[in-house]
PyMOL CGO cylinders between C-alpha atoms (Angstrom):
from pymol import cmd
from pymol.cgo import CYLINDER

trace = [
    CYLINDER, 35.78, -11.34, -5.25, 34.71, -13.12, -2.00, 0.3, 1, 1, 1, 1, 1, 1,
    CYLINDER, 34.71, -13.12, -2.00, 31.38, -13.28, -0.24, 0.3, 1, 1, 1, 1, 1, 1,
    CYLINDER, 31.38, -13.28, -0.24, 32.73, -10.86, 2.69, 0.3, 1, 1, 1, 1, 1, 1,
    CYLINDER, 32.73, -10.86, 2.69, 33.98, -8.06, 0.00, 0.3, 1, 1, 1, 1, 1, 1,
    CYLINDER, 33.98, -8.06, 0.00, 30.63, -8.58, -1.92, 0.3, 1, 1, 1, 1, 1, 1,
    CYLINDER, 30.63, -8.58, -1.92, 28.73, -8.06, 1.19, 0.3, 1, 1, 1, 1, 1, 1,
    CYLINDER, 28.73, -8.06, 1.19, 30.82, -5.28, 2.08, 0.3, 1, 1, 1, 1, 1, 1,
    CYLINDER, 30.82, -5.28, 2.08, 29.68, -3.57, -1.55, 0.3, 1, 1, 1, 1, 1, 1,
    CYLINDER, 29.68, -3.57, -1.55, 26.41, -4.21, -1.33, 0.3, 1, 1, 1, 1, 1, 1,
    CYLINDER, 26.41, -4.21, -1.33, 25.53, -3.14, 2.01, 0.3, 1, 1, 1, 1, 1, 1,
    CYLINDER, 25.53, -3.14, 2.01, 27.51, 0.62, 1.11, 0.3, 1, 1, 1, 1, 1, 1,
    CYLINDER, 27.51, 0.62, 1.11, 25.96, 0.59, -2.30, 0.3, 1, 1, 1, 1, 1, 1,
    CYLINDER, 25.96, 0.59, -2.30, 22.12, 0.27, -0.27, 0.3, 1, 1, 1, 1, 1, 1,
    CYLINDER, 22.12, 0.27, -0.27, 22.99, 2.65, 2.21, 0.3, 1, 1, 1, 1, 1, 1,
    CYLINDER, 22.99, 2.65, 2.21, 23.71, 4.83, -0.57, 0.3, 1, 1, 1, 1, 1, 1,
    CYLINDER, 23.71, 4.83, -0.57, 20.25, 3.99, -2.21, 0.3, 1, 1, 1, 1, 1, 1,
    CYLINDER, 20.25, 3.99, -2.21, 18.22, 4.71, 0.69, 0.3, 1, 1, 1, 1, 1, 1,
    CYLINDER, 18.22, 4.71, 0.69, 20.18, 8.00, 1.28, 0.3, 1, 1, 1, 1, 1, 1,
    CYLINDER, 20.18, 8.00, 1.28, 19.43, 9.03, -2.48, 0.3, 1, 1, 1, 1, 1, 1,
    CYLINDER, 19.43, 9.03, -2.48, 15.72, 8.37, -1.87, 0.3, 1, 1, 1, 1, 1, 1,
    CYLINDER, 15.72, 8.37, -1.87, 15.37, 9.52, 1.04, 0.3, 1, 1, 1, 1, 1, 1,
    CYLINDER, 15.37, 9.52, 1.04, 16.27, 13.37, 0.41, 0.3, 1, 1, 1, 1, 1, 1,
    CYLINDER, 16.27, 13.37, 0.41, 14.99, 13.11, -2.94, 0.3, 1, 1, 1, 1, 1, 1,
    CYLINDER, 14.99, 13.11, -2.94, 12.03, 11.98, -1.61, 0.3, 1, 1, 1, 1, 1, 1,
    CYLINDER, 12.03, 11.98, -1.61, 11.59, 14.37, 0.68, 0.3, 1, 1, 1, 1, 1, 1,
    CYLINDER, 11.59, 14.37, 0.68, 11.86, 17.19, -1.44, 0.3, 1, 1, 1, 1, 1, 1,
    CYLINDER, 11.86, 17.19, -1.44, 9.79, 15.36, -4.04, 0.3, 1, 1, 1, 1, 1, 1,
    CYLINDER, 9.79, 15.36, -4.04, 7.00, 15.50, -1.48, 0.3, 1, 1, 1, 1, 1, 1,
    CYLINDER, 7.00, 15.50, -1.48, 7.45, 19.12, -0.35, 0.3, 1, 1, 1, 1, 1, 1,
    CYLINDER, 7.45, 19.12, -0.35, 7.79, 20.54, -3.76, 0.3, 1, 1, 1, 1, 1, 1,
    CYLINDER, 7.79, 20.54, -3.76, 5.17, 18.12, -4.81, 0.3, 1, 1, 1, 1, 1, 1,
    CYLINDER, 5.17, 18.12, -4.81, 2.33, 19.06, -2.88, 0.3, 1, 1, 1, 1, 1, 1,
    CYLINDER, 2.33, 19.06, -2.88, 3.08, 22.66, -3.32, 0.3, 1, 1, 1, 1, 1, 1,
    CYLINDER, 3.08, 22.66, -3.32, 3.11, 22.82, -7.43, 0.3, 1, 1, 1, 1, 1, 1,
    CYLINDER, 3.11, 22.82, -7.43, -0.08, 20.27, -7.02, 0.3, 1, 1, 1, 1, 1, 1,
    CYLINDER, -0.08, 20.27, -7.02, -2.33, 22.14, -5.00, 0.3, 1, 1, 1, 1, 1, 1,
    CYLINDER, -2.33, 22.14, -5.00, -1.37, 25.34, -7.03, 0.3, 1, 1, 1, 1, 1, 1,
    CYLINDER, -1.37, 25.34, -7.03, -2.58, 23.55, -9.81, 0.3, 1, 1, 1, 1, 1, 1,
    CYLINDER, -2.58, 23.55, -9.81, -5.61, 22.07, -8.04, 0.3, 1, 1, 1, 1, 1, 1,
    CYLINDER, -5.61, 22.07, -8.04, -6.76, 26.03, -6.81, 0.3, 1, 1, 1, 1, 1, 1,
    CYLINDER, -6.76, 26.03, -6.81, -6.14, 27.45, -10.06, 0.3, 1, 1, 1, 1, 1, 1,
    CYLINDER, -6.14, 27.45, -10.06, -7.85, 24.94, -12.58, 0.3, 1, 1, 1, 1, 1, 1,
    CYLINDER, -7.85, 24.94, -12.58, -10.92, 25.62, -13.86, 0.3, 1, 1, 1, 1, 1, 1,
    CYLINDER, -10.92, 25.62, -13.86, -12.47, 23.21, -11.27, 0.3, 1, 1, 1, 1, 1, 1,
    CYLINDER, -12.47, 23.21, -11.27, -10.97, 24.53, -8.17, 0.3, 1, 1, 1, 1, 1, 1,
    CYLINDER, -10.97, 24.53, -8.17, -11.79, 27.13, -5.70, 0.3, 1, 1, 1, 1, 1, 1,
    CYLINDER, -11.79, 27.13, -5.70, -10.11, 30.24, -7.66, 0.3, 1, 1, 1, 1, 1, 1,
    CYLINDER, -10.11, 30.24, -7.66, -9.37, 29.40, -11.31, 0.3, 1, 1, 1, 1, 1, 1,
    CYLINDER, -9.37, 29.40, -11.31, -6.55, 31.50, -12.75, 0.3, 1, 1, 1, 1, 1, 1,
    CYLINDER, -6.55, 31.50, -12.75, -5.99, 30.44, -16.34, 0.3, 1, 1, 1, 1, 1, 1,
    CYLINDER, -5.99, 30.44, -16.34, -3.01, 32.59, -16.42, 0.3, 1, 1, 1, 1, 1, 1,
    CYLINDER, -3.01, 32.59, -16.42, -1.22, 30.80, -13.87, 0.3, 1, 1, 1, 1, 1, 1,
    CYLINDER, -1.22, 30.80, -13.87, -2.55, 27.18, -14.04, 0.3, 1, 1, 1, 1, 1, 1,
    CYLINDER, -2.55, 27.18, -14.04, -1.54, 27.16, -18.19, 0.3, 1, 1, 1, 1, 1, 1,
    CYLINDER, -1.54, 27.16, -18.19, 2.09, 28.04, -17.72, 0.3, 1, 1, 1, 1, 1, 1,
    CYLINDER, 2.09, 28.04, -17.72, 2.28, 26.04, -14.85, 0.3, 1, 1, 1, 1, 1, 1,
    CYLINDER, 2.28, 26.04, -14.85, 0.74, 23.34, -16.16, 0.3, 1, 1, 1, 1, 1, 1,
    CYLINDER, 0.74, 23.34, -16.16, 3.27, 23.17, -19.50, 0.3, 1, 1, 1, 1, 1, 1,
    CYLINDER, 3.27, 23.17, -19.50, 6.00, 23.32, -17.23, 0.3, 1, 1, 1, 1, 1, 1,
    CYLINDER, 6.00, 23.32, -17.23, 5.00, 20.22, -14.75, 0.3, 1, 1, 1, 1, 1, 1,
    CYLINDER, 5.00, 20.22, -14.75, 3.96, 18.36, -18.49, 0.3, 1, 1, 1, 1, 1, 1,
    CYLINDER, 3.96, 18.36, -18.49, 7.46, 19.52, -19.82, 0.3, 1, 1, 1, 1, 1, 1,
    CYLINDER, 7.46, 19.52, -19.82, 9.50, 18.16, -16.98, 0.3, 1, 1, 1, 1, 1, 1,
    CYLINDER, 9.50, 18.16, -16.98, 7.22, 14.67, -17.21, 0.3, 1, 1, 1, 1, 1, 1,
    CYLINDER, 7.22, 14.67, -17.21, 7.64, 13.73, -20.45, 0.3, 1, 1, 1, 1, 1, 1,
    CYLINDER, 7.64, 13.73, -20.45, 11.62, 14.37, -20.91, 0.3, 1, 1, 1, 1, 1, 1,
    CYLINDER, 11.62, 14.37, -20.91, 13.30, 10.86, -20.21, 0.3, 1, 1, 1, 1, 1, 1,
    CYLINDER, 13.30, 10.86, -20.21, 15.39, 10.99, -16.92, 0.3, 1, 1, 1, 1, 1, 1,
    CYLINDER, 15.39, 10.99, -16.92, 18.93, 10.24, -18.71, 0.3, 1, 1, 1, 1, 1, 1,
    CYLINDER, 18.93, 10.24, -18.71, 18.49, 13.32, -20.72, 0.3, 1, 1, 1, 1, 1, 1,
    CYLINDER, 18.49, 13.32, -20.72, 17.01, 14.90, -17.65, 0.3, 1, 1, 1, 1, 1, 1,
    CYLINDER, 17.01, 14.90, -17.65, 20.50, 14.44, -16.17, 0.3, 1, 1, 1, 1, 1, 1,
    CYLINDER, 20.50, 14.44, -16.17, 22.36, 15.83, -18.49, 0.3, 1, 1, 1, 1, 1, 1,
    CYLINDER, 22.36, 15.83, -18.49, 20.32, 18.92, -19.05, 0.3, 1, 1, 1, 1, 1, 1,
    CYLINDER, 20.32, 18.92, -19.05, 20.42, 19.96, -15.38, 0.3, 1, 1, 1, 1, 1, 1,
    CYLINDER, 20.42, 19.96, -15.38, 24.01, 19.15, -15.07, 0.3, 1, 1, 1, 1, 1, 1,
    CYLINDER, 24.01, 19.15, -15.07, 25.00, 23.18, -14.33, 0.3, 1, 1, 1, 1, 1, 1,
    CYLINDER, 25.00, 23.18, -14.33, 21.99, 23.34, -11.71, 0.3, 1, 1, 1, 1, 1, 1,
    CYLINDER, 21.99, 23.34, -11.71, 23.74, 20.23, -10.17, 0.3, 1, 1, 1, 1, 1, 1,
    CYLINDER, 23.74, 20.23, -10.17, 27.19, 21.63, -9.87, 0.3, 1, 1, 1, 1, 1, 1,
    CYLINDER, 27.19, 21.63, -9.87, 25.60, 24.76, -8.41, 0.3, 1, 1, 1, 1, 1, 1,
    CYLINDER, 25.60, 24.76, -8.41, 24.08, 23.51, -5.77, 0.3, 1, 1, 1, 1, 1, 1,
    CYLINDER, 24.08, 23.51, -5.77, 26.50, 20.66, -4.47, 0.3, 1, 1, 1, 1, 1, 1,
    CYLINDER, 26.50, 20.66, -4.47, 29.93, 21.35, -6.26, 0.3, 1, 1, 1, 1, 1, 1,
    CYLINDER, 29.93, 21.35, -6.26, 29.95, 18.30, -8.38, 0.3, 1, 1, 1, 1, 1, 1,
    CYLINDER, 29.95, 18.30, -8.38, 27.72, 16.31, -11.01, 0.3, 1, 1, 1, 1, 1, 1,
    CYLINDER, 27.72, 16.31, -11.01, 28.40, 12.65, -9.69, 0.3, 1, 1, 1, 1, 1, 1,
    CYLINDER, 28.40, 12.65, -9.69, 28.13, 10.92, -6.79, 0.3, 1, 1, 1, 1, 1, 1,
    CYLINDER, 28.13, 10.92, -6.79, 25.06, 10.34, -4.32, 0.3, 1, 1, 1, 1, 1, 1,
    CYLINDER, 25.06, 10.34, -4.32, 24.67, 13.97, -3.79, 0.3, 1, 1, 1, 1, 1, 1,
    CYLINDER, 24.67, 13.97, -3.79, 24.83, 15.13, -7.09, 0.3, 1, 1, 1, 1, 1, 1,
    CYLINDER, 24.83, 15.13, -7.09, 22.57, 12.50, -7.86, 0.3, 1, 1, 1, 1, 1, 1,
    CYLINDER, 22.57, 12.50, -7.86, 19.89, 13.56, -5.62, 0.3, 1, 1, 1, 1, 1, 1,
    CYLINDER, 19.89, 13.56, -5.62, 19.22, 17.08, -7.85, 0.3, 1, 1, 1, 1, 1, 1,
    CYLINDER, 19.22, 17.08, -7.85, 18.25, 15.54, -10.95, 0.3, 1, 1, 1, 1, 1, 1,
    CYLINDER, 18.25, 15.54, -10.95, 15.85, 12.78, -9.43, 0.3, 1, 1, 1, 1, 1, 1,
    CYLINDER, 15.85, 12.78, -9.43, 14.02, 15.56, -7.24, 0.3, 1, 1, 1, 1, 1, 1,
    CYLINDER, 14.02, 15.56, -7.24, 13.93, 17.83, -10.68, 0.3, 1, 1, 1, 1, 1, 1,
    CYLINDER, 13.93, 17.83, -10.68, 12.24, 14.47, -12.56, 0.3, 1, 1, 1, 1, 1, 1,
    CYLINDER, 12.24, 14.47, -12.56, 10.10, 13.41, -9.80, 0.3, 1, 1, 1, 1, 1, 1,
    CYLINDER, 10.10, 13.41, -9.80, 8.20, 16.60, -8.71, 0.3, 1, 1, 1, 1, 1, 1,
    CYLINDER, 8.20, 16.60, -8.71, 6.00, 17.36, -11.81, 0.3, 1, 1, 1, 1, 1, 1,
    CYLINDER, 6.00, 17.36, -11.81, 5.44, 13.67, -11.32, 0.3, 1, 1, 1, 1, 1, 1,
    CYLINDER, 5.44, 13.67, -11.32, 3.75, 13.66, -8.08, 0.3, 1, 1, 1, 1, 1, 1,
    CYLINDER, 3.75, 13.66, -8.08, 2.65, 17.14, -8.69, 0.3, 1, 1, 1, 1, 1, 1,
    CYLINDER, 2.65, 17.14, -8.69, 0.25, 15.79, -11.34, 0.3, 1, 1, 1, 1, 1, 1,
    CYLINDER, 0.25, 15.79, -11.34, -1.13, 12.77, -9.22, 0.3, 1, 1, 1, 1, 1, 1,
    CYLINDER, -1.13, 12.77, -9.22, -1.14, 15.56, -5.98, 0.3, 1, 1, 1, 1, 1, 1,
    CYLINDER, -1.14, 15.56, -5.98, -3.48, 17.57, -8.51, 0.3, 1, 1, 1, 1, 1, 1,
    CYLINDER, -3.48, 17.57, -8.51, -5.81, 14.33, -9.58, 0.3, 1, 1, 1, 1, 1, 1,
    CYLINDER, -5.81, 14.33, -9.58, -6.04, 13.73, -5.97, 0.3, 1, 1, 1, 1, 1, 1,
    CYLINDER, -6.04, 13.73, -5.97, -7.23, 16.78, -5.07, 0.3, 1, 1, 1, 1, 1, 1,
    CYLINDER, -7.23, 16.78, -5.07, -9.96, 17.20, -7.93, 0.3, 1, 1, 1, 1, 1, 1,
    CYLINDER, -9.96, 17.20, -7.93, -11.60, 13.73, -6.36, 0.3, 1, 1, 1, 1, 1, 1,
    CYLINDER, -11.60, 13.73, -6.36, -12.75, 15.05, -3.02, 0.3, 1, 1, 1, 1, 1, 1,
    CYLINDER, -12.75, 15.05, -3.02, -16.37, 15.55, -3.40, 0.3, 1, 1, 1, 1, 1, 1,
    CYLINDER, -16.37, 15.55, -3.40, -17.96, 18.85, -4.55, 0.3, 1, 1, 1, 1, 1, 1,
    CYLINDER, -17.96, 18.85, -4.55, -20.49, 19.11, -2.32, 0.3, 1, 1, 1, 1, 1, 1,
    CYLINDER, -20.49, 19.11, -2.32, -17.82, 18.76, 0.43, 0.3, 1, 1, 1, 1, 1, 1,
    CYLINDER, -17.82, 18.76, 0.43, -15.91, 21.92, -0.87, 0.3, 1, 1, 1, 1, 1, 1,
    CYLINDER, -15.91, 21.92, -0.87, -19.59, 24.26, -1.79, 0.3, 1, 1, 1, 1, 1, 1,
    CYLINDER, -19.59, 24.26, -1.79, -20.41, 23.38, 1.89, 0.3, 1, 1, 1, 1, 1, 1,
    CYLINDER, -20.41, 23.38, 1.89, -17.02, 25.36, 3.30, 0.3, 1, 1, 1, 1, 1, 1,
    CYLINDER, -17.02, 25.36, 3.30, -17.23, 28.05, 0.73, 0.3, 1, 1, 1, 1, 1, 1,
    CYLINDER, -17.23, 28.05, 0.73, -21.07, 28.39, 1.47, 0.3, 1, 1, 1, 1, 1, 1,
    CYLINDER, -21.07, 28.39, 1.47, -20.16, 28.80, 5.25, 0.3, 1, 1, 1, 1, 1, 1,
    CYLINDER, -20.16, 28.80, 5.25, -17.49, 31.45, 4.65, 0.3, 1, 1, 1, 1, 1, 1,
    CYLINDER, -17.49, 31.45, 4.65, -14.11, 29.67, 4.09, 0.3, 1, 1, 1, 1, 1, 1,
    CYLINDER, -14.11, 29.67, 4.09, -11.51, 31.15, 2.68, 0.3, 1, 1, 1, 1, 1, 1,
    CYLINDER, -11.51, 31.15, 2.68, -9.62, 29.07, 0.15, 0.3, 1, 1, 1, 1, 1, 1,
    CYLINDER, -9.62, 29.07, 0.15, -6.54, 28.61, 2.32, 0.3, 1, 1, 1, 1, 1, 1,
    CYLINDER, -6.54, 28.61, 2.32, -8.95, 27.51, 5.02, 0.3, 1, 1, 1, 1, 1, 1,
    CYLINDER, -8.95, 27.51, 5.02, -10.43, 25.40, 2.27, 0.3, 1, 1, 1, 1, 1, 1,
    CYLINDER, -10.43, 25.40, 2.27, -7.91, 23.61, 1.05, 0.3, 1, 1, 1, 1, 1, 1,
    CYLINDER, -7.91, 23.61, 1.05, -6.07, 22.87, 4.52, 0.3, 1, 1, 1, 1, 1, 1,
    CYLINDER, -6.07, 22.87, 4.52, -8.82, 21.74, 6.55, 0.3, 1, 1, 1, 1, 1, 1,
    CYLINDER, -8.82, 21.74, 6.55, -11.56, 20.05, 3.79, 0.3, 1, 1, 1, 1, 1, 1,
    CYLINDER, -11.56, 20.05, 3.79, -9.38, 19.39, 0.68, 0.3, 1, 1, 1, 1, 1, 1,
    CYLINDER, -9.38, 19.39, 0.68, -6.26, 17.76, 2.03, 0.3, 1, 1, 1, 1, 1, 1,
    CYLINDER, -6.26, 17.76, 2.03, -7.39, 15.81, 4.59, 0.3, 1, 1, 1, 1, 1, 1,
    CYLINDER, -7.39, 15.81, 4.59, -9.99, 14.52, 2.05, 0.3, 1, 1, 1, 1, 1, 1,
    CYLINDER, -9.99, 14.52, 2.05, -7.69, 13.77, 0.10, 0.3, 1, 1, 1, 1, 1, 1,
    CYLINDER, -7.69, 13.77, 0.10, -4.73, 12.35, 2.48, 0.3, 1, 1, 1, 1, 1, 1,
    CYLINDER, -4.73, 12.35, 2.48, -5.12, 8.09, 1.21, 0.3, 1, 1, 1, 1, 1, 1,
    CYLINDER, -5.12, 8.09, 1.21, -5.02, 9.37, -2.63, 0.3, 1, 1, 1, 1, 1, 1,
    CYLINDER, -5.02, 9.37, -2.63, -2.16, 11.36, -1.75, 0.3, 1, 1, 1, 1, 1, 1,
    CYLINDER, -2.16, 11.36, -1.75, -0.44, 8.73, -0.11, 0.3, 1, 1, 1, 1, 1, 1,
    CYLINDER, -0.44, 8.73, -0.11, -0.96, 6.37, -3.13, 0.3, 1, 1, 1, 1, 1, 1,
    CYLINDER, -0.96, 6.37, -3.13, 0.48, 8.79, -5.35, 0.3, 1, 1, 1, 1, 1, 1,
    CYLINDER, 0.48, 8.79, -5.35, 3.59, 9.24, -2.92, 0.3, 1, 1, 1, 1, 1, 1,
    CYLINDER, 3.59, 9.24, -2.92, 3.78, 5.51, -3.02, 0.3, 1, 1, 1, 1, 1, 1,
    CYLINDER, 3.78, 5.51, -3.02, 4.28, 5.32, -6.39, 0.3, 1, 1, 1, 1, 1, 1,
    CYLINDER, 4.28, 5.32, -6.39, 6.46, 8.27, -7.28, 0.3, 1, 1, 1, 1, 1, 1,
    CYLINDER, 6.46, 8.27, -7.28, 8.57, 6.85, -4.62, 0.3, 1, 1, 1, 1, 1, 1,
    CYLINDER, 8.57, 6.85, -4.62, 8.86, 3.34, -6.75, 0.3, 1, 1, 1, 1, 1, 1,
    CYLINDER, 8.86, 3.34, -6.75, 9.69, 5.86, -9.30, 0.3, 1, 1, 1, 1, 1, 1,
    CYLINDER, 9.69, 5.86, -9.30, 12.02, 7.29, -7.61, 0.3, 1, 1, 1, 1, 1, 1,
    CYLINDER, 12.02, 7.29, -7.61, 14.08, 3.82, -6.46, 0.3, 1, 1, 1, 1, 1, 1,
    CYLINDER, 14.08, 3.82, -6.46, 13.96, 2.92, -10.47, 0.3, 1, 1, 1, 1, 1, 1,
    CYLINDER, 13.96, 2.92, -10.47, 15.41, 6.28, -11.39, 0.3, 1, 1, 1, 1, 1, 1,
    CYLINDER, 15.41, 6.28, -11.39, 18.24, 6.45, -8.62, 0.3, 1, 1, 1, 1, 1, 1,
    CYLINDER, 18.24, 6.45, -8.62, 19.49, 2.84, -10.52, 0.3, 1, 1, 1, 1, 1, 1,
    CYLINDER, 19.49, 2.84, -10.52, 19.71, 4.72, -13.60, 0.3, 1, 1, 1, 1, 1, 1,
    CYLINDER, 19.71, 4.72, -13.60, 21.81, 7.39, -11.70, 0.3, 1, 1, 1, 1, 1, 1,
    CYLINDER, 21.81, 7.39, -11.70, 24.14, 5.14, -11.01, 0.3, 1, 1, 1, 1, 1, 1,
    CYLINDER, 24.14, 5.14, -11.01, 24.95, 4.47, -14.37, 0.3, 1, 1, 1, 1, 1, 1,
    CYLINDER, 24.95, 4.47, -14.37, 25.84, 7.58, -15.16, 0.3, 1, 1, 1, 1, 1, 1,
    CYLINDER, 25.84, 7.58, -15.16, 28.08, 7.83, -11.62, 0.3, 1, 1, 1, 1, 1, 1,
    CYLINDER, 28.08, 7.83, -11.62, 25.72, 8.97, -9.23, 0.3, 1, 1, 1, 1, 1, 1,
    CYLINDER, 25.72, 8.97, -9.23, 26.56, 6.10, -6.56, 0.3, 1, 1, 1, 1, 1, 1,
    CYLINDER, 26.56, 6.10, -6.56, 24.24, 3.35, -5.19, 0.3, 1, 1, 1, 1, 1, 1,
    CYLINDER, 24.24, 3.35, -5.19, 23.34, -0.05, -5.82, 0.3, 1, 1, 1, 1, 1, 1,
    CYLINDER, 23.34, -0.05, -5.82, 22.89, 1.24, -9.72, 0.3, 1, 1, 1, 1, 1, 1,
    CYLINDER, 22.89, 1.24, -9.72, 26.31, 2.36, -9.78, 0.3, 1, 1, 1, 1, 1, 1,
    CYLINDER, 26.31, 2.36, -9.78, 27.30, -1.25, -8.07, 0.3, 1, 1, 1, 1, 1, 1,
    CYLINDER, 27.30, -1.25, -8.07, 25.23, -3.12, -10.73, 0.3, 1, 1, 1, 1, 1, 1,
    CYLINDER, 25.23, -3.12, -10.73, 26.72, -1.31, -13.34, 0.3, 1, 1, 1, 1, 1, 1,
    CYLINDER, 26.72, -1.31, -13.34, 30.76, -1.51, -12.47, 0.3, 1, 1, 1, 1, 1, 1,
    CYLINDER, 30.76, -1.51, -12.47, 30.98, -4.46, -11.26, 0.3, 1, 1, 1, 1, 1, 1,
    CYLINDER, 30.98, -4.46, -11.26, 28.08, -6.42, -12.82, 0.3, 1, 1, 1, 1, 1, 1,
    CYLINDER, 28.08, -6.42, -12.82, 28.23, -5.16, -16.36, 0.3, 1, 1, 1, 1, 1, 1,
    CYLINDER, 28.23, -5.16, -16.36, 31.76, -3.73, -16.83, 0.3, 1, 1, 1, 1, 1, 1,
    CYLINDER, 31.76, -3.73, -16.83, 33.26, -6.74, -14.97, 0.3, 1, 1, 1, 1, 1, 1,
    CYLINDER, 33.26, -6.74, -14.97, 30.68, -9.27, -16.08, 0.3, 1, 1, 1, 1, 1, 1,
    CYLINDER, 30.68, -9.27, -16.08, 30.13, -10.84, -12.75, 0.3, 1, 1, 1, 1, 1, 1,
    CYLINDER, 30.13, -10.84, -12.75, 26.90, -11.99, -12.30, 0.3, 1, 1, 1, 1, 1, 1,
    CYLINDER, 26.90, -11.99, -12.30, 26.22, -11.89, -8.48, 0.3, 1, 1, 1, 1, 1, 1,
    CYLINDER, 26.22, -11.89, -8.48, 26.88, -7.98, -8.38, 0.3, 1, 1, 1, 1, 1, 1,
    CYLINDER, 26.88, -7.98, -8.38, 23.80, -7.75, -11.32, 0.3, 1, 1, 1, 1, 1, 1,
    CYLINDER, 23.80, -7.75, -11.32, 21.35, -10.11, -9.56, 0.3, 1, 1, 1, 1, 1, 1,
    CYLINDER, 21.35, -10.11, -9.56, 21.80, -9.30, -6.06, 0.3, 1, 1, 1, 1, 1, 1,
    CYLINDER, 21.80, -9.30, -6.06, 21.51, -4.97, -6.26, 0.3, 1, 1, 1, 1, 1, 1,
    CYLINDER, 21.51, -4.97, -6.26, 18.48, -6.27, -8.47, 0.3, 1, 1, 1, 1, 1, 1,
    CYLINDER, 18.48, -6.27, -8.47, 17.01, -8.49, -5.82, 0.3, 1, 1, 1, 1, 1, 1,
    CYLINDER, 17.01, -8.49, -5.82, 17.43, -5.99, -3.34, 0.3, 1, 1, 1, 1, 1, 1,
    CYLINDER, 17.43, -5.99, -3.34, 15.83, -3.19, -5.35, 0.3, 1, 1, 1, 1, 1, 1,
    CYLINDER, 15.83, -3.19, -5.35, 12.64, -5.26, -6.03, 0.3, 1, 1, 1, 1, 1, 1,
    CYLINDER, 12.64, -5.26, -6.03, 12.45, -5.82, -2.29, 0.3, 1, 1, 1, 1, 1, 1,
    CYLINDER, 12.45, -5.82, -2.29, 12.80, -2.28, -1.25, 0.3, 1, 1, 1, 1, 1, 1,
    CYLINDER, 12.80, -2.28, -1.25, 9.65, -1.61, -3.64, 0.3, 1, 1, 1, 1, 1, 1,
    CYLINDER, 9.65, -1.61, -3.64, 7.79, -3.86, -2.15, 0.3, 1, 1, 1, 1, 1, 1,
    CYLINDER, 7.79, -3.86, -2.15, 8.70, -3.10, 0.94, 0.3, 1, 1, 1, 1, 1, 1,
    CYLINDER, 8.70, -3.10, 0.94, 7.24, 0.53, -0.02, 0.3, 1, 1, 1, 1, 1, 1,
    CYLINDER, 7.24, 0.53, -0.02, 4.46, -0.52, -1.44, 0.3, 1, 1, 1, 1, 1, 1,
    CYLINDER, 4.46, -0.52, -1.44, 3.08, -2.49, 0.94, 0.3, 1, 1, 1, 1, 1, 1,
    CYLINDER, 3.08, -2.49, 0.94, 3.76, 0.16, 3.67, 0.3, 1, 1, 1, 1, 1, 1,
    CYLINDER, 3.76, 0.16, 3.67, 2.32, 2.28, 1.49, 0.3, 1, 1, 1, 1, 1, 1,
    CYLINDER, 2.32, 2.28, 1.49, -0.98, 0.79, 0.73, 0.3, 1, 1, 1, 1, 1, 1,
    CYLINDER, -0.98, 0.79, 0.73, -1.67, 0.00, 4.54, 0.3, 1, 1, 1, 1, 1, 1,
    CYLINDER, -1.67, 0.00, 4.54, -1.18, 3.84, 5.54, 0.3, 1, 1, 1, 1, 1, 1,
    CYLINDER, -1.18, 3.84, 5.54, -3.72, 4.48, 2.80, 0.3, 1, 1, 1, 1, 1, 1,
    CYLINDER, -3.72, 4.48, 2.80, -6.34, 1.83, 3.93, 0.3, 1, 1, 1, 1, 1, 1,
    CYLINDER, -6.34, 1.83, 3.93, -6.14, 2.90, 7.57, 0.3, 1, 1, 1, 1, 1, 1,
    CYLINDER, -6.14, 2.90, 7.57, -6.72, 6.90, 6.63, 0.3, 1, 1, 1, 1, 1, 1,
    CYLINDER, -6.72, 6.90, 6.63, -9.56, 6.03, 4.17, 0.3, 1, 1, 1, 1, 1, 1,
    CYLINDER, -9.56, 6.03, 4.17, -12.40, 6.96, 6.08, 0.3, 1, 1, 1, 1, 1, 1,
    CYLINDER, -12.40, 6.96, 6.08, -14.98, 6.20, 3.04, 0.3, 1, 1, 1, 1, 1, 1,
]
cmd.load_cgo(trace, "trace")
């Protein structure tokens, strides 16, 4: 192929990417912080321990880390076609990643939580705060540069699982890599999706990092 058709691919195939982590990320992030601070309030260190809904919880957010993403894919393959009509393409690829990557950052929204300082949480209960109140105004923005660290890395994740997607159909620089690269054995459709999946890591990273440093008020 020539340089103008190969640019064409790879600049649909990234748009494709960045659309794929995008929503999944966003809904990472949402459902995220919502099954981590349940976690965080329930434990046995936080502000109302409920054994009976931190356990079950818990296994679930442990069960949906361990299994490996491929078989991930295939298991929620019904829950895909329900919600967007079809198990491949970009769309149908955004169900599974936001399935794998939410016990992920639920878990490092839950570490993140645990590390703000006692003394900072007994000094709003002492003065009367409920544990909404608690957690909104002491415990999250505490916490807000560890939470953006985790973010920052369960959106890496996130990049490196939408390649694997694309394997398996679900569009994207992946899916590029893997037709033309792989099944056609030309080289310059493997190394450049590659090249520009390392850069849009760093690129994440680094923005990352810097949103952390600034809101680190320690």
């Amino acid at each position: 192929m020539n340089d103008d058709r190969l640019v064409e691919l790879l600049t649909e195939a990234f748009w494709e990417t960045l659309h794929i982590v995008s929503v999944a990320g966003l809904w990472t992030l949402l459902g995220g912080l919502l099954v981590g601070t349940v976690l965080y309030i329930t434990s046995k260190s936080g502000p109302r321990p409920i054994a009976v809904v931190n356990a079950p919880l818990g296994l679930l957010v442990n069960v949906g880390r361990s299994a490996p993403f491929v078989l991930l894919m295939v298991a929620v393959v019904p829950l895909t076609r329900l919600i967007t009509g079809t198990s491949i393409g970009t769309e149908a690829a955004i169900v599974p990643l936001t399935v794998a990557s939410i016990p992920f950052f639920a878990r490092l929204v839950e570490g993140a939580l645990l590390e703000v300082q006692p003394g900072l949480v007994e000094a709003a209960r002492s003065m009367g705060a409920s544990t909404p109140a608690l957690v909104w105004r002491v415990v999250l923005p505490e916490s807000t540069p560890g939470l953006i660290r985790g973010f920052t890395v369960t959106l890496v994740a996130i990049v490196s699982y939408s390649a694997m997607a694309g394997i398996v159909g679900g569009g994207g620089l992946g899916d590029l890599a893997y037709r033309y690269g792989y099944q056609r054995f030309e080289t310059e459709y493997m190394i450049w999706p590659l090249v520009i999946l390392i850069v849009l890591v760093q690129l994440f990273q680094i923005l990352g990092d810097r949103c952390a440093r600034t809101l680190d008020r320690r």
